[in-house]
C-alpha positions in Angstrom: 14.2 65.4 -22.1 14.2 64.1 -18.5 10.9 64.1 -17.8 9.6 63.1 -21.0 11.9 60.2 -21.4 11.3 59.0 -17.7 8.1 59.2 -18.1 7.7 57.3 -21.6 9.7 54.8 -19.6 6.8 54.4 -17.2 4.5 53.9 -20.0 6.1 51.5 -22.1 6.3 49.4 -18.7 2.5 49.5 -18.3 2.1 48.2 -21.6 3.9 45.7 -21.6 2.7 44.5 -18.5 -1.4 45.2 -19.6 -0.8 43.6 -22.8 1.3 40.4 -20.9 -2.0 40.5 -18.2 -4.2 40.4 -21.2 -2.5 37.3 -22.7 -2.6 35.6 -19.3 -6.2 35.9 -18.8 -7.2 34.9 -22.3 -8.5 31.5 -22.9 -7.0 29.3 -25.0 -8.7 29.6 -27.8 -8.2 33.3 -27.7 -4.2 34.0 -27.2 -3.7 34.2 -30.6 -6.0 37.1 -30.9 -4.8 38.5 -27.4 -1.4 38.4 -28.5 -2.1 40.8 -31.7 -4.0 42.9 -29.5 -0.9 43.1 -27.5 1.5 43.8 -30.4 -0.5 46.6 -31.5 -0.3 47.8 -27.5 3.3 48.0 -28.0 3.1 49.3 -31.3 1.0 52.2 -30.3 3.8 52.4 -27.4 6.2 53.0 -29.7 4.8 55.7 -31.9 3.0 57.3 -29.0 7.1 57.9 -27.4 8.6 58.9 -30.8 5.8 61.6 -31.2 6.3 62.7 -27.9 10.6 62.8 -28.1 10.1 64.4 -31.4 8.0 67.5 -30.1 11.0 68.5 -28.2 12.6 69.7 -31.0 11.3 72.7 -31.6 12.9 73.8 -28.5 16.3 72.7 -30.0 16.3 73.7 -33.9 19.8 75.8 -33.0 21.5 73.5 -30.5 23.2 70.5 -32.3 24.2 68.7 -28.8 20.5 68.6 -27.6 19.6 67.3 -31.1 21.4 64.4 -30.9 20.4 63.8 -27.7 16.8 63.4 -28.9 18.1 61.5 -31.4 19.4 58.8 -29.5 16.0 58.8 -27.2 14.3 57.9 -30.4 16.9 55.4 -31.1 16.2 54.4 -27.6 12.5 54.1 -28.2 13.0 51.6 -31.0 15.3 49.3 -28.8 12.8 49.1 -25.5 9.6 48.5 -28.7 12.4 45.6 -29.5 12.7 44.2 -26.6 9.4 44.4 -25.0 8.3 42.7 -28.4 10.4 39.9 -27.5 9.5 40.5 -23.7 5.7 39.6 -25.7 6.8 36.6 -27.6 8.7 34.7 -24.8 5.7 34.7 -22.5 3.7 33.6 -25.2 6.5 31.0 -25.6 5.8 30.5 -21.6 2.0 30.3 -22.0 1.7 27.7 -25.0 5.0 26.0 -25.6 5.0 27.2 -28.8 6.5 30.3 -30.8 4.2 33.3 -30.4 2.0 33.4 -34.2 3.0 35.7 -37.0 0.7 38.6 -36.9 -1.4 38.7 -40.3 -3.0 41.9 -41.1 -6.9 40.9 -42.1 -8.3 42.7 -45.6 -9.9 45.6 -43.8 -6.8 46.0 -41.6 -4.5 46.3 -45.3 -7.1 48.7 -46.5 -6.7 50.9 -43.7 -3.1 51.1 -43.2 -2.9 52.9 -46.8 -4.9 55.6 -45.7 -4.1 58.2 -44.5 -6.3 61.0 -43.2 -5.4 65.0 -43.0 -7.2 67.7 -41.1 -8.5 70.5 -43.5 -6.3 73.7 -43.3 -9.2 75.5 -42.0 -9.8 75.5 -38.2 -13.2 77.6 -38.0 -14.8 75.5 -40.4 -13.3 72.3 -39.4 -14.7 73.1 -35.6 -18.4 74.1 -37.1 -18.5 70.5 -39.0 -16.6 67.7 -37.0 -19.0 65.7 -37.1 -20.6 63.3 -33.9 -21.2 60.0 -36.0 -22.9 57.2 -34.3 -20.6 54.4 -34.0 -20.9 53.0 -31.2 -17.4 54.6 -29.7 -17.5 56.1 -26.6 -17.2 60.1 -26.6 -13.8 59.8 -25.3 -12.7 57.3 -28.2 -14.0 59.4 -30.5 -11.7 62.3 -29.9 -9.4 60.5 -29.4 -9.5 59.4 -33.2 -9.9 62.9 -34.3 -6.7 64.1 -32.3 -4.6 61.3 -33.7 -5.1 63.1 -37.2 -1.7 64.5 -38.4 -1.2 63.9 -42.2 1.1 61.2 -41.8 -0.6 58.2 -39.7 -3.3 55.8 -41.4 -6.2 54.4 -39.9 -4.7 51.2 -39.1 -2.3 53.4 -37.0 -5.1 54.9 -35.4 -7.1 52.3 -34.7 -4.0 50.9 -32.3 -3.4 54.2 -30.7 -7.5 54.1 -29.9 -7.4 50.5 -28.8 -4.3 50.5 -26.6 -5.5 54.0 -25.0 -8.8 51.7 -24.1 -7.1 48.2 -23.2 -4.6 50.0 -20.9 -7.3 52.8 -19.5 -9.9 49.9 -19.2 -13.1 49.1 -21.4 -14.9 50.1 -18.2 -13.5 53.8 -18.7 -13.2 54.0 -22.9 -15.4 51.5 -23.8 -14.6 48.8 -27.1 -12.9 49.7 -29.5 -13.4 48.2 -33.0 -11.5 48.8 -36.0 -15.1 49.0 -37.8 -16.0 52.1 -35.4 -12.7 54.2 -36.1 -12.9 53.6 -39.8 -16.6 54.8 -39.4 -15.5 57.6 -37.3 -13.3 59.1 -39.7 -15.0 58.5 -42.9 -17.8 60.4 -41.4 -14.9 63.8 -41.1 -13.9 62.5 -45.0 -18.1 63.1 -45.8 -18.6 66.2 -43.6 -15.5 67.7 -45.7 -13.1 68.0 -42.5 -10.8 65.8 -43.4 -8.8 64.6 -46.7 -7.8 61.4 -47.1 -3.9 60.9 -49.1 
């Protein structure tokens, strides 16, 4: 629990202070836009520390003491998502003199955030036929997407786990990110029949 609360610690600072960096150096024009990208930093954040917290109970199914303490590191989670959301907003308050923007989900955003894609329940055949679609993502992107896949995240979620693993890492190291090239990406597993879509 230690070590993987510490450490989530560590990276829900860098986030915060990538996607903050990334607002500063945006032009005007441009902060709205930097300022969602952010949120969907912190977003990603937040369900990157959950997932991990949450994989710690398997080695606790028989100790109710250690359960709750992963419970309240997932409370905990939600609180620091809280306030570096706020952390966000007042530095975009700092920036502008105005109230940071609502963030509105575009059409293709809505449409991906109800689905959500499973891997088949077959691991030789889903190994022969992952496909290597031609996006435009670079390699590293694009398994990145496919090990995001759990049954229970959309493609909108995805998509902000992909961009903030490449705005933090650097777009010299991942490359872009577009939500056009993870869509692609994973309706190219939906077509090669290795993954279903709920």
């Amino acid at each position: 629990m230690a070590e993987v609360q510490g450490r989530g610690t560590e990276r829900f600072g860098r986030d915060l202070r990538v996607a903050a960096s990334h607002l500063a150096q945006a032009a005007p024009e441009q902060r709205a836009e930097a300022y969602k990208r952010g949120v969907f930093v912190l977003e990603a954040a937040a369900m990157r520390e959950r997932r991990a917290l949450e994989s710690i109970r398997d080695y606790s199914l028989s100790d109710a003491a250690a359960r709750g303490t992963i419970d309240r590191a997932v409370d905990g989670v939600d609180q620091i998502a809280r306030a570096n959301r706020e952390a966000l907003d007042g530095f975009y308050r700092s920036l502008t003199g105005r109230s940071a923007p609502r963030i509105a989900l575009t059409a293709a955003e809505r449409e991906a955030s109800r689905m959500v894609p499973r891997n088949i329940d077959d691991v030789a055949r889903y190994l022969d036929n992952r496909p290597r679609p031609s996006t435009g993502l670079h390699g590293l992107a694009t398994f990145s997407v496919w090990g995001h896949v759990d049954g229970n995240t959309s493609y909108l979620d995805i998509y902000k786990q992909v961009l903030a693993e490449a705005t933090v890492h650097g777009s010299w190291y991942y490359g872009t990110v577009t939500l056009e090239q993870v869509v692609a990406t994973l309706e190219a597993g939906v077509d090669a029949g290795v993954l279903m879509v709920n």
